[in-house]
C-alpha positions in Angstrom: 66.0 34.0 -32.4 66.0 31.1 -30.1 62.4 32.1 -28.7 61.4 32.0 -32.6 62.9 28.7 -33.2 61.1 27.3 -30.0 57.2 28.7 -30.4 57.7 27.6 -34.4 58.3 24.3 -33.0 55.3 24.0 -30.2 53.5 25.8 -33.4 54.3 22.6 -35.5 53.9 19.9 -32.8 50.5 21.2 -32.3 49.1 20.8 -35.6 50.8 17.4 -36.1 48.9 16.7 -33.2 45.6 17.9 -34.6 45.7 16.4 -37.9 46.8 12.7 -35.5 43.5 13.3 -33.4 41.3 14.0 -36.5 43.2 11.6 -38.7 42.2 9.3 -36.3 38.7 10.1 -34.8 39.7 9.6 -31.5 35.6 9.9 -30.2 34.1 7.9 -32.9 32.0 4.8 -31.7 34.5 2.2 -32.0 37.2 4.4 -29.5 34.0 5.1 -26.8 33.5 1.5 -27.1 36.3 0.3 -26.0 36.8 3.7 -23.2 33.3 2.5 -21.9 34.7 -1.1 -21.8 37.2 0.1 -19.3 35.2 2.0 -17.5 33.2 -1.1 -17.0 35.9 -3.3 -16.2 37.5 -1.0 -13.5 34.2 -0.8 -11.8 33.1 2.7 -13.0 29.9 1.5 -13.9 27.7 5.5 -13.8 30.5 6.6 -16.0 30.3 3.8 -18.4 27.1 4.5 -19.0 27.1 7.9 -19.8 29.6 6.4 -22.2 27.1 4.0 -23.7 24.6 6.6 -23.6 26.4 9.1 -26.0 27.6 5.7 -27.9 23.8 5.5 -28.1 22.9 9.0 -29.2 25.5 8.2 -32.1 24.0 4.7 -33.6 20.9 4.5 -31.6 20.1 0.3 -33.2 23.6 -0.6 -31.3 21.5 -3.7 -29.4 25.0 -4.7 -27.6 25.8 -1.2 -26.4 22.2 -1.0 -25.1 22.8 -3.9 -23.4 26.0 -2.7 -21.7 24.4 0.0 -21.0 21.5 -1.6 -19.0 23.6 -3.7 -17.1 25.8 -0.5 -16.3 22.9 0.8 -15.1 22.1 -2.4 -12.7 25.8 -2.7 -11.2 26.0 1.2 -10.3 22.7 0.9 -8.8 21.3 3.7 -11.2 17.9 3.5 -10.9 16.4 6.8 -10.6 16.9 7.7 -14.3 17.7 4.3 -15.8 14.2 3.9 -16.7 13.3 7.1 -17.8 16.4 7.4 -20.2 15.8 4.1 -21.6 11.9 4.9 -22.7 13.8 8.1 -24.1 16.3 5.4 -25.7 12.9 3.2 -27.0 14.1 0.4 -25.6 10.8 -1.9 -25.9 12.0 -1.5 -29.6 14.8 -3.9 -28.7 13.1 -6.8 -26.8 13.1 -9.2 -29.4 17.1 -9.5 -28.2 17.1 -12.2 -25.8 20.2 -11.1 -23.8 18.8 -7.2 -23.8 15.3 -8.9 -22.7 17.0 -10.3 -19.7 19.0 -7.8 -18.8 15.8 -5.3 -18.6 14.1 -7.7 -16.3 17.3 -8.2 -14.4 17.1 -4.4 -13.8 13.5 -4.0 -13.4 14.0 -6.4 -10.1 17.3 -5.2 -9.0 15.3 -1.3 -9.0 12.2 -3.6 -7.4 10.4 -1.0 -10.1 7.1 -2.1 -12.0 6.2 1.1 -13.4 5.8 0.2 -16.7 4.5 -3.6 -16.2 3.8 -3.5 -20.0 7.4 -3.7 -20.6 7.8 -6.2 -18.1 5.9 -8.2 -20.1 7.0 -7.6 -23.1 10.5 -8.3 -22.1 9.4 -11.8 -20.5 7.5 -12.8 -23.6 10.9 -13.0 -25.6 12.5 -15.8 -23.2 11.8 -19.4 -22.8 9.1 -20.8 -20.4 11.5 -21.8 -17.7 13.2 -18.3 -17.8 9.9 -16.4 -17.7 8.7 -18.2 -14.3 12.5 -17.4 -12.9 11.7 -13.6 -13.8 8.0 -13.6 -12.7 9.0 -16.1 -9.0 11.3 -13.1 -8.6 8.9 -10.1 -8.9 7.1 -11.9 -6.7 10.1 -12.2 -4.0 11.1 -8.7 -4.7 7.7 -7.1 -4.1 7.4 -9.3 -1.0 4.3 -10.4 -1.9 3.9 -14.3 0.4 0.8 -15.4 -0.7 1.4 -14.5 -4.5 4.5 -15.7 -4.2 3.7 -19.3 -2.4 0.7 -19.4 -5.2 3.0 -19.1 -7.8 6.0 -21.6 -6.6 3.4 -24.2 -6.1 1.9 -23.9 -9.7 5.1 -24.0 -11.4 6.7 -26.7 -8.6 8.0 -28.6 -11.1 9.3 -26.5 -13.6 11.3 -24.5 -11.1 12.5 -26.9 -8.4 14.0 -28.6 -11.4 16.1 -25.9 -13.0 16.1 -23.1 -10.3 16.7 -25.6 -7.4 18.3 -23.0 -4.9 15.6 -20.5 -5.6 12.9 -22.5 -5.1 14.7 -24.0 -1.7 14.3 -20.1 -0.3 10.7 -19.9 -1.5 9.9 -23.0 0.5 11.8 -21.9 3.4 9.7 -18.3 3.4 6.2 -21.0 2.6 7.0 -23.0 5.4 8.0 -20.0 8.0 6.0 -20.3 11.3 4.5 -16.8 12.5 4.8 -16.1 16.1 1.3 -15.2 17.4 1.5 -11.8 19.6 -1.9 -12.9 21.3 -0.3 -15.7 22.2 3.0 -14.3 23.7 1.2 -11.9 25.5 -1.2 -14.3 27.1 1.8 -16.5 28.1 3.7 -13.5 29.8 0.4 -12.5 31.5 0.5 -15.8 33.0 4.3 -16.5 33.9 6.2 -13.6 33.7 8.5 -13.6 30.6 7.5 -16.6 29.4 5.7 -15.0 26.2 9.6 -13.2 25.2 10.9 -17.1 26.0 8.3 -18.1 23.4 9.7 -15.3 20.6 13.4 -16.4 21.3 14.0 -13.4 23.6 15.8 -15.5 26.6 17.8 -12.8 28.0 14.1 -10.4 28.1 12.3 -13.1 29.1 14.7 -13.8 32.4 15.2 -9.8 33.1 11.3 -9.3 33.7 10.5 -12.7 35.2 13.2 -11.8 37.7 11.8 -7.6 37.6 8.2 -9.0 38.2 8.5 -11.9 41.0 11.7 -9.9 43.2 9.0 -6.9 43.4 6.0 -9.0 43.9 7.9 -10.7 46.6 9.6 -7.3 48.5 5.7 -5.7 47.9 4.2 -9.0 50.3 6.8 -8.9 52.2 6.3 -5.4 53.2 2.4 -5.8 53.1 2.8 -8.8 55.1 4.7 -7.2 58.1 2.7 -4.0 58.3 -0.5 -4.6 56.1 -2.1 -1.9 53.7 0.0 0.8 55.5 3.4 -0.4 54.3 5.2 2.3 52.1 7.6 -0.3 51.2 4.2 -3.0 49.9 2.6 0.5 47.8 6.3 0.8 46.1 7.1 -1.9 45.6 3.6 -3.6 44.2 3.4 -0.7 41.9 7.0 -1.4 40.3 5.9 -4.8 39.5 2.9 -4.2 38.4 4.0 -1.7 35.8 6.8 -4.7 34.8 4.3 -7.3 34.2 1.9 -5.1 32.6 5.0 -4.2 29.9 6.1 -7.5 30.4 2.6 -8.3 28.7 2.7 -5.3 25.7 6.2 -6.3 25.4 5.9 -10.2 24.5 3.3 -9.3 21.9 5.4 -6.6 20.3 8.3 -9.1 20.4 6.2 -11.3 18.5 5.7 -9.1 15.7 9.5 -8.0 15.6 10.1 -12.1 15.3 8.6 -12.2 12.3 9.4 -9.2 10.7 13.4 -9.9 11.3 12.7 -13.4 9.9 11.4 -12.6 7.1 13.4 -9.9 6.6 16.2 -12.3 6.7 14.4 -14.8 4.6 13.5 -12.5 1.6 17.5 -11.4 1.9 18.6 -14.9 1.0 16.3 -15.4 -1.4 17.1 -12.2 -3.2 20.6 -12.7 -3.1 20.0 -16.4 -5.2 18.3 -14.4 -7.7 21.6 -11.9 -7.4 23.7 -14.7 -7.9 21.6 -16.0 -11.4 21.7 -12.7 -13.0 
């Protein structure tokens, strides 16, 4: 009897609970809205978006879920499929939103993808002038692209120097980079010893092979010098410096290049993290 009495009552809890859940509509749009809101607050960005998405599949002219959505798809870094499920999702159909607009180009740069420059466009075309040089300055940074890029700046000085100060600081500094010429370096370590590594900021290389390069050139005369071209010691010894300075010489020009591929490695960084730091 008391087995009766208990499955009776799990029998009755469980269709209390069932008409509370459908009473209720517990996966409706509003619900997932604000589920995908947490999700987004606690960092959870890929799962918030499949969130949005199916919010999406529901009322597909939602222009603020889309909107989560894309930015979703920015903070988690989701760019693989971002694009593809948002031409699935029509979202060209939305640009005439300025805040979706901007968020699309925000991801386009972010994903550094151009694939569908017609969209690109069509997103920039909805925003204000000085917003649609910020957008188009920063393809040009994220593509890496100088001599676009120093092109652009110094047609729209004005414009941008004015409202995008910081940005337009890291352009200048990237314009206004000096190249280190590998013919150069390696001319000036072919002459002194190290002095071409000196020239790429390379101190510590440039002191190891001037001192490689002169302390074998001196023990080789040394050795030629006390028993002429019969010296074991001269043969070494001339051949160990020789092979220094001659990658002493490759070295200095190689160095060169790596100067300025750190640099502007490190100068493109800072200028994409001020665009980071607008969006």
């Amino acid at each position: 009897m008391i087995r009766l009495d208990r499955s009776f009552l799990l029998l009755l809890l469980l269709v209390v609970f069932c008409n509370s859940v459908k009473s209720q509509n517990l996966f409706n749009a509003e619900n997932s809205r604000k589920f995908a809101g947490y999700l987004f607050r606690t960092q959870q960005y890929n799962l918030a978006a499949h969130e949005y998405e199916r919010i999406l599949s529901i009322n597909p002219n939602d222009t603020v879920t889309f909107t989560d959505l894309i930015e979703a798809y920015r903070l988690g870094n989701s760019c693989q499929l971002s694009f593809k499920n948002m031409e699935i999702l029509n979202v060209s159909s939305f640009f005439k939103n300025e805040t979706l607009a901007a968020e699309y180009l925000k991801l386009t740069l972010s994903c550094n993808n151009y694939d569908q420059a017609n969209y690109f466009s069509e997103a920039l075309s909805e925003l204000d002038l000085p917003e649609q040089k910020f957008y188009q300055l920063g393809r040009f940074v994220f593509e890496e692209k100088t001599d676009s890029l120093i092109r652009f700046a110094n047609r729209n000085h004005e414009l941008l120097s004015d409202k995008y100060s910081l940005v337009f600081s890291n352009v200048k500094d990237i314009a206004n980079f000096k190249r280190k010429k590998p013919g150069l370096a390696a001319v000036m370590s072919a002459i002194i010893p190290g002095s071409g590594k000196a020239y790429t900021g390379y101190w510590g290389d440039a002191i190891m092979s001037l001192v490689f390069v002169s302390t074998n050139a001196w023990l080789s005369y040394k050795g030629f010098n006390k028993k002429g071209i019969n010296s074991a010691n001269g043969w070494i010894f001339g051949s160990i410096s020789m092979g220094f300075y001659l990658g002493n010489i490759w070295g200095s020009g190689r160095a060169a290049k790596t100067y300025n591929r750190t640099e502007y490695e490190s100068l493109y960084n800072d200028a994409k993290n001020t665009f980071y730091n607008h969006f």
